[in-house]
N, C-alpha and C positions, 0 to 999 in steps of 0.2 A: 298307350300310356296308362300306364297304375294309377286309380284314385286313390288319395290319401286315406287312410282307414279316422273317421272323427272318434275319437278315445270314449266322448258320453254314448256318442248313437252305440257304441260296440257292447258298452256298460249296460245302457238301458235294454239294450237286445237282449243279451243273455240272462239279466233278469226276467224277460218278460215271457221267454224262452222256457226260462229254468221253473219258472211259477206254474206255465201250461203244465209241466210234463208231469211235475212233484205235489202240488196239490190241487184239491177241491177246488171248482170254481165259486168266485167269488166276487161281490162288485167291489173294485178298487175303493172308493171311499168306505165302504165298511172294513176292509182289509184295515187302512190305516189308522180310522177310528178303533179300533181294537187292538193294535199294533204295542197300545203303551200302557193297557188297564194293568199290568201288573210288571212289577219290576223284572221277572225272569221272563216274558213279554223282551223285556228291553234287550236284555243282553244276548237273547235268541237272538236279536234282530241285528244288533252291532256283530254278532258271529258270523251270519249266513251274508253281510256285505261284507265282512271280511274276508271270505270264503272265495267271495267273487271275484274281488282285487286281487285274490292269487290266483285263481283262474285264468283269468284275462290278460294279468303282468299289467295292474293298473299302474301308474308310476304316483312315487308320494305325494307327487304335485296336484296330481289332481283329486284326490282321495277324499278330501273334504268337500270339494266344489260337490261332487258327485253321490256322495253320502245325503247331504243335506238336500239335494234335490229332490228326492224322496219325500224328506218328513211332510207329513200335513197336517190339518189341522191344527191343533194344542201345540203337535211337537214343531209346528212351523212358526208357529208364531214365537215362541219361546227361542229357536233360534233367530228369526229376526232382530230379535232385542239382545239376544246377548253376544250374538257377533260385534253389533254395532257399538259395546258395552267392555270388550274385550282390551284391556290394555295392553297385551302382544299382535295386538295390528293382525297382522297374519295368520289365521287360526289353522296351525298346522294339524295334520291328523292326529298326531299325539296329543293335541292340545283339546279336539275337538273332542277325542274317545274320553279323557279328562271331566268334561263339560260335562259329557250326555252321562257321565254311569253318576256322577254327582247329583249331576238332575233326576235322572229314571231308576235310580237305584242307590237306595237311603243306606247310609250307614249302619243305623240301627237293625235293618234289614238283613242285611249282609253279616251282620254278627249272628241273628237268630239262626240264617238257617246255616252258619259255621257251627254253631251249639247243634243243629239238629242232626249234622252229620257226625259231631264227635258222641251224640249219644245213640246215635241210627243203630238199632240190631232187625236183625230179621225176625223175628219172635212169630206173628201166624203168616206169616208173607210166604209166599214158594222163594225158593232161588230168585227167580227170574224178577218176579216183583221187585224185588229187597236189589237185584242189580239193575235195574231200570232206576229206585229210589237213588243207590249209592252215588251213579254216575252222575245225577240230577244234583245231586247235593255235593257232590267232589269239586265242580265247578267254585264251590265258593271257600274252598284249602287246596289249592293247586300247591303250596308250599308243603303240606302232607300228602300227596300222592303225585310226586316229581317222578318218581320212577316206576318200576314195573313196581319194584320188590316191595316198595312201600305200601302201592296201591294195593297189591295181593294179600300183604298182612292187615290191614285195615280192612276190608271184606272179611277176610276169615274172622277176623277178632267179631265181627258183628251176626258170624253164623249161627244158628242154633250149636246147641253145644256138641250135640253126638254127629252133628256132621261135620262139624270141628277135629271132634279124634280120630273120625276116619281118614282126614284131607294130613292129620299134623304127621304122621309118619314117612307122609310123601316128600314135605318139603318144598312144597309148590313155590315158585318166587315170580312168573312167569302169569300174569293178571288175566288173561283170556285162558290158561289151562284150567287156573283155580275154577274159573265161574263154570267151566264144561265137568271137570270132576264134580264140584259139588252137585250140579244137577243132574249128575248120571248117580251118586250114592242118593241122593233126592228122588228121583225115579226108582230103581231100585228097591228102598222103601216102602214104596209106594205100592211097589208090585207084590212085593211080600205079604203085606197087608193084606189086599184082596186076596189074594192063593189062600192065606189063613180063613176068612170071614169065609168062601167060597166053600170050603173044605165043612164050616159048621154044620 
């Protein structure tokens, strides 16, 4: 006869699972005590359990139970008080992600680094820098890069400029071709340069 599969023990596996293989070892209470020092901290952290719950086919019922088993520390006590504080009785998922970006991640916050994205250029960053910054900072104007095409021209718009007029003839709209041409005319450059210097 099949044992019932327990939905947390499956949950708690695969995270404990996923933690060995993907990062550094680390003691569980320092993991968590560092978990909230900064608000993009937070939302990493709401993303990689939400990540799970599709992995697994967690079902919405249990999403919060499960989420919250986790917090420690600060972030434990803080939910303590404000479940029990909560006047929709039943703190659904939607309600709880609600709660925690309120809590871990300020308003104020969340406008600055949308200001830092809409003034983000690459100016001495490589490519790759300047697309590790964009996608760090995209997260907080998902309403400006909904799509490829969007995304693709918001990168370019932040290129240096003469790699801009190489990419604008192509008509890139397609967000992973854009970041691969730019850093192949980026290399390129780059190689020119040395043949020149090498040549003096």
């Amino acid at each position: 006869m099949e044992v019932p599969v327990n939905p947390m023990e499956q949950f708690v596996e695969f995270l404990r699972q996923n933690m060995q293989q993907q990062r550094p070892p680390q003691q569980p209470q320092q993991a968590m005590d560092n978990a909230f020092k900064s608000f993009k901290s937070a939302r990493a952290w709401l993303k990689e359990v939400e990540k799970t719950f599709e992995r697994i086919g967690t079902e919405e019922a249990h999403k919060t139970n499960f989420a919250t088993y986790l917090l420690k520390g600060e972030a434990n006590y803080w939910w303590e008080a404000k479940k029990n504080m909560d006047p929709q009785g039943i703190v659904t998922w939607k309600r709880f992600t609600e709660l925690f970006l309120k809590k871990y991640v300020p308003k104020f916050m969340e406008i600055q680094m949308q200001r830092k994205f809409l003034e983000l250029k690459q100016e001495n960053m490589n490519v790759a820098e300047y697309e590790a910054k964009f996608t760090e900072l995209s997260r907080f104007v998902p309403q400006l890069v909904s799509t490829e095409e969007q995304k693709a021209e918001r990168f370019q718009q932040g290129l240096k400029q003469w790699i801009q007029n190489k990419l604008a003839i192509l008509e890139i709209i397609d967000y992973a071709t854009l970041v691969q041409k730019a850093t192949i005319a980026e290399s390129g450059s780059e190689m020119i340069q040395k043949m020149k210097q090498t040549k003096k």
